[in-house]
TORKE-766565 format. One line per field, with one value per residue: residue number from 1; residue in three letters; chain; x, y, z of N, C-alpha, C in turn. Coordinates in steps of 0.1 Angstrom, whole numbers. Each point is the difference from the previous one (the first is absolute). Example, Ala and Ser with C-alpha at 12.3 -4.5 7.8 and 13.67 -1.06 7.14 Angstrom:
BEGIN
nr	(1 / 2)
rest	(ALA / SER)
kette	(A / A)
n_x	(132 / -4)
n_y	(-57 / 11)
n_z	(78 / -7)
ca_x	(-9 / 9)
ca_y	(12 / 11)
ca_z	(0 / 0)
c_x	(9 / -8)
c_y	(12 / 11)
c_z	(0 / 8)
***
This chain:
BEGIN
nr	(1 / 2 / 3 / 4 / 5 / 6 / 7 / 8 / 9 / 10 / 11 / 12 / 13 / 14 / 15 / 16 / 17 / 18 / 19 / 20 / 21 / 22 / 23 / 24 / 25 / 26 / 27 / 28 / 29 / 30 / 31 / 32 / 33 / 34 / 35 / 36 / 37 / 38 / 39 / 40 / 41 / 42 / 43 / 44 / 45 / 46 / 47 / 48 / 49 / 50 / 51 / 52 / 53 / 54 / 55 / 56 / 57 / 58 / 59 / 60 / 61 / 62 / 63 / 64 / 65 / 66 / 67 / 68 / 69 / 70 / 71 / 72 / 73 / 74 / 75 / 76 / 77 / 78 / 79 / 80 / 81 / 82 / 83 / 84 / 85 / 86 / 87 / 88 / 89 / 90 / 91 / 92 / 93 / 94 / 95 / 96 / 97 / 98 / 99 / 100 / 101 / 102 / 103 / 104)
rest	(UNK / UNK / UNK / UNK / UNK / UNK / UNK / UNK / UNK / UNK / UNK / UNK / UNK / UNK / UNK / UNK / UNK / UNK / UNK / UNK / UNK / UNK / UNK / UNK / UNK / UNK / UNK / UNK / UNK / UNK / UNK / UNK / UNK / UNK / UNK / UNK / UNK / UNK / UNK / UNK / UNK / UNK / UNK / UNK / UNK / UNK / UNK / UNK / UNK / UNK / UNK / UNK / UNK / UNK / UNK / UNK / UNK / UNK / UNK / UNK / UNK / UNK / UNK / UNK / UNK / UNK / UNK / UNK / UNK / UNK / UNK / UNK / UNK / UNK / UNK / UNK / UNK / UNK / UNK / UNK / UNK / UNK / UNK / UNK / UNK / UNK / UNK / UNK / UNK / UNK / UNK / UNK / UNK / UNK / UNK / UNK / UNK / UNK / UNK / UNK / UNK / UNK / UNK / UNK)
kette	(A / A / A / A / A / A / A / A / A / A / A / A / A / A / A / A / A / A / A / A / A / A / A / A / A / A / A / A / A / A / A / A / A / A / A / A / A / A / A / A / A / A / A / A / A / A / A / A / A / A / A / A / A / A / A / A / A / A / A / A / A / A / A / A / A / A / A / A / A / A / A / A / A / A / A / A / A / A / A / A / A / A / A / A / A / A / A / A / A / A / A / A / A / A / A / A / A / A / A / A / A / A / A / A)
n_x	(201 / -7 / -4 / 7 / 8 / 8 / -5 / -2 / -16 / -3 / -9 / -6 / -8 / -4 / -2 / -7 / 5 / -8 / 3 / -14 / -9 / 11 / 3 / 7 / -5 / -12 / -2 / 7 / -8 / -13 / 4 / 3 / -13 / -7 / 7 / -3 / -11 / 4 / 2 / -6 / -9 / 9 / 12 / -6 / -1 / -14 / -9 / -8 / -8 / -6 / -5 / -8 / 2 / -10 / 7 / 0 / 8 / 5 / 14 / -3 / 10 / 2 / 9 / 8 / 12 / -11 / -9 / 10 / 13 / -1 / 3 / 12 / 6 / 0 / 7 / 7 / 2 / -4 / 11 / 6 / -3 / 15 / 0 / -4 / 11 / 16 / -11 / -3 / 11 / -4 / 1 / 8 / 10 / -2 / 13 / 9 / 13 / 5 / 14 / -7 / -2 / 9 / 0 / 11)
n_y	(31 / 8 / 6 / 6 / -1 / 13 / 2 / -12 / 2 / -1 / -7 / 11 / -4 / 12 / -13 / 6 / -5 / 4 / -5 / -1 / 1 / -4 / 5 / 6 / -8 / -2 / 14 / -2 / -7 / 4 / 14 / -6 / -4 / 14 / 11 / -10 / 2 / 11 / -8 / -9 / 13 / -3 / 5 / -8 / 9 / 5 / -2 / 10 / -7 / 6 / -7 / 5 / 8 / 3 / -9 / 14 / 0 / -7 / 4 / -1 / 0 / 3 / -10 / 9 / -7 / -2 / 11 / -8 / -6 / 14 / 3 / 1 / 4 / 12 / -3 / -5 / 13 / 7 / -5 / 5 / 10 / 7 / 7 / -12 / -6 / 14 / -4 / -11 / 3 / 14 / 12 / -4 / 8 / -7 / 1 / 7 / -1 / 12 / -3 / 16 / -6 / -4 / 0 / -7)
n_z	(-344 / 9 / -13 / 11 / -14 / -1 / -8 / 5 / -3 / 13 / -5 / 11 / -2 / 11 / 5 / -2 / 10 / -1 / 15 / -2 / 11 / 0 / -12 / 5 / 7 / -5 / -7 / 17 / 5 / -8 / 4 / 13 / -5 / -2 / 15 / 6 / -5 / 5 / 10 / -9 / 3 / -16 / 3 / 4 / 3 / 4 / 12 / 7 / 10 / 7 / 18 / 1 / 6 / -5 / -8 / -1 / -2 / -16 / 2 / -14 / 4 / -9 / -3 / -10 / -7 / -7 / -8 / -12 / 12 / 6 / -15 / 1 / 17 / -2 / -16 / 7 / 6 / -16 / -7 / 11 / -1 / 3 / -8 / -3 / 5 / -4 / -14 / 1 / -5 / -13 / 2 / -11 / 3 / -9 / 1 / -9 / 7 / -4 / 6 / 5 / 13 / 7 / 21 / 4)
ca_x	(3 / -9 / 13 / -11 / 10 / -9 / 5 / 5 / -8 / 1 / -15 / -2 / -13 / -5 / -19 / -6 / -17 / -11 / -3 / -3 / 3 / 5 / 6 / 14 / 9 / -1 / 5 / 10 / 5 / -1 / 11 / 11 / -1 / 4 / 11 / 9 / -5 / 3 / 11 / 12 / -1 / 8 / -4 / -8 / 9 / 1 / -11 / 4 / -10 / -6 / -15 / -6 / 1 / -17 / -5 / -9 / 10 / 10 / 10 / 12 / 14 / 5 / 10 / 0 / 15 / -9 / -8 / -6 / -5 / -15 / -13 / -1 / 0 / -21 / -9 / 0 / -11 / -14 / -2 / 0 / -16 / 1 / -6 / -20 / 1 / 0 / -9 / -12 / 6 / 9 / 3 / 11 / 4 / 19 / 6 / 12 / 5 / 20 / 8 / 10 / 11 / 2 / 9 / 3)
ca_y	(10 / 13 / 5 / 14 / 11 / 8 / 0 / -11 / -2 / -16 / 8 / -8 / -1 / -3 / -1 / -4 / -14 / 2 / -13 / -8 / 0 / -11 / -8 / 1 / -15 / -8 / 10 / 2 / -17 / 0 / 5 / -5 / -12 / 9 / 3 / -9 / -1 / 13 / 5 / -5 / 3 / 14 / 13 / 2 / 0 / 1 / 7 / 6 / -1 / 11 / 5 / 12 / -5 / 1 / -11 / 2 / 3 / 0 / 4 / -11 / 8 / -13 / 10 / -4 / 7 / 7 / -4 / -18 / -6 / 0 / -5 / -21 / -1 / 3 / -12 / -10 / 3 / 0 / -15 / -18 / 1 / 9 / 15 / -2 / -7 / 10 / 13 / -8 / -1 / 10 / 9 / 6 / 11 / -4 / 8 / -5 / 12 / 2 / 7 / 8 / 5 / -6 / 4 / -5)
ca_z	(10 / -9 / 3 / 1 / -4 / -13 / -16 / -6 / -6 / 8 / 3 / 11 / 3 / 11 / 1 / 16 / 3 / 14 / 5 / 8 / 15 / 0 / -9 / -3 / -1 / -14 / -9 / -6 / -5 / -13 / -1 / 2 / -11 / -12 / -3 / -1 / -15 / -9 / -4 / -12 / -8 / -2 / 8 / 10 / 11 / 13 / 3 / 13 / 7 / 10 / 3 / 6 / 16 / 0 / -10 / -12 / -15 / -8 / -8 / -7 / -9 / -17 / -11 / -13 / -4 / -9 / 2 / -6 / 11 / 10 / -5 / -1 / 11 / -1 / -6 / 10 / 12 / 0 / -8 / 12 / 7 / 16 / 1 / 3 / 11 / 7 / 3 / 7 / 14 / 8 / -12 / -5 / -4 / -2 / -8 / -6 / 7 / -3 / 15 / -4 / 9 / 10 / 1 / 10)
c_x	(-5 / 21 / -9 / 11 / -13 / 8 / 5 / -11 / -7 / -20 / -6 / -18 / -5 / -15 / -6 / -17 / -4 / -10 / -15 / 6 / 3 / 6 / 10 / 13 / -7 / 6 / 15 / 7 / 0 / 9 / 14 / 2 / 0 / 17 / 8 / -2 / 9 / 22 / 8 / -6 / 12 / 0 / -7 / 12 / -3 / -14 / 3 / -12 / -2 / -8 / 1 / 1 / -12 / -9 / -10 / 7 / 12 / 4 / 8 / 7 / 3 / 8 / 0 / 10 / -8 / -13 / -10 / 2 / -12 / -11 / -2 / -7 / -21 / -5 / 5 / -12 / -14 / -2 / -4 / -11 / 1 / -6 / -14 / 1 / -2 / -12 / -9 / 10 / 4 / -7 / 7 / 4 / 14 / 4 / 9 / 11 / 16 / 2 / 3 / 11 / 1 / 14 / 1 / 16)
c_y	(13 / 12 / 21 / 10 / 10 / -1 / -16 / -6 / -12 / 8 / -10 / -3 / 0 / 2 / 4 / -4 / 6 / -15 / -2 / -4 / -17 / -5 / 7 / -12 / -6 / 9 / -6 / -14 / 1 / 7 / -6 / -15 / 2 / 1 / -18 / -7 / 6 / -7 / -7 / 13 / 12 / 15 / -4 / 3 / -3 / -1 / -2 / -1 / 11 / -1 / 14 / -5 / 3 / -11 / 4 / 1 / -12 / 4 / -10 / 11 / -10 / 8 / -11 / 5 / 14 / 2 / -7 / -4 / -4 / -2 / -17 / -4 / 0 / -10 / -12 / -3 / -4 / -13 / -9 / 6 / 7 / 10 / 1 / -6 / 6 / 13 / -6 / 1 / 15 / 12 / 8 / 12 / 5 / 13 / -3 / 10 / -3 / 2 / 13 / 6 / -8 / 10 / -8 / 4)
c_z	(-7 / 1 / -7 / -2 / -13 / -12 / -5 / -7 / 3 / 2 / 14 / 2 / 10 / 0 / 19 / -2 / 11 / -5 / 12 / 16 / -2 / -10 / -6 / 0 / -13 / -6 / -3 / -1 / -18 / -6 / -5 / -10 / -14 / -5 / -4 / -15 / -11 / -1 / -10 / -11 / -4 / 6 / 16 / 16 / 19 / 2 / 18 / 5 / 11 / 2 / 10 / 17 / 5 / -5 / -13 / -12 / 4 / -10 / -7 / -10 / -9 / -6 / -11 / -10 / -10 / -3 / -11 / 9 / 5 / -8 / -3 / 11 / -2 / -8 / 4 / 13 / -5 / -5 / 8 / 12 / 12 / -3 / 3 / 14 / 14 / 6 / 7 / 23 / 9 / -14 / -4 / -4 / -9 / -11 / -6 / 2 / -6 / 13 / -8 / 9 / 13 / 4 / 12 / 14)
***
């Protein structure tokens, strides 16, 4: 479950994919086989799928308790062959982001 408090040191990775006229559903099928890869890995906490109501972009939100986590989380990714998988599907924009504020 993605959890979106500030100051608990939880690092969130949001990528966006600008996707090809039709292939927002592969993107995020591979996606969704990635995140399910990732999860005996330590630290690994969440990932959040989003398509665009246009079909040109996904959004995958990833969290991670830290960030050796997410770097486990990455040399996992590249070890097992998504990140080459993903680029032949969409082009990526990712970041690495702290919550510094939420107000609800």
């Amino acid at each position: 479950m993605p959890i979106i408090r500030a100051d608990i040191g939880v690092i969130t990775q949001i990528n966006i994919f600008t996707v090809p006229g039709g292939g927002q559903q592969a993107l995020i099928d591979m996606l969704g086989e990635a995140a399910t890869s990732c999860r005996g890995i330590p630290g690994w906490m969440s990932a959040s799928l989003h398509r665009s109501l246009d079909g040109t972009r996904v959004v995958n939100y990833a969290q991670a308790r830290d960030q050796a986590a997410m770097r486990r989380v990455f040399e996992h990714l590249q070890a097992n062959g998504f990140l080459d998988r993903n680029k032949a599907l969409g082009q990526a924009h990712p970041g690495l982001y702290e919550v510094a504020l939420t107000v609800e």
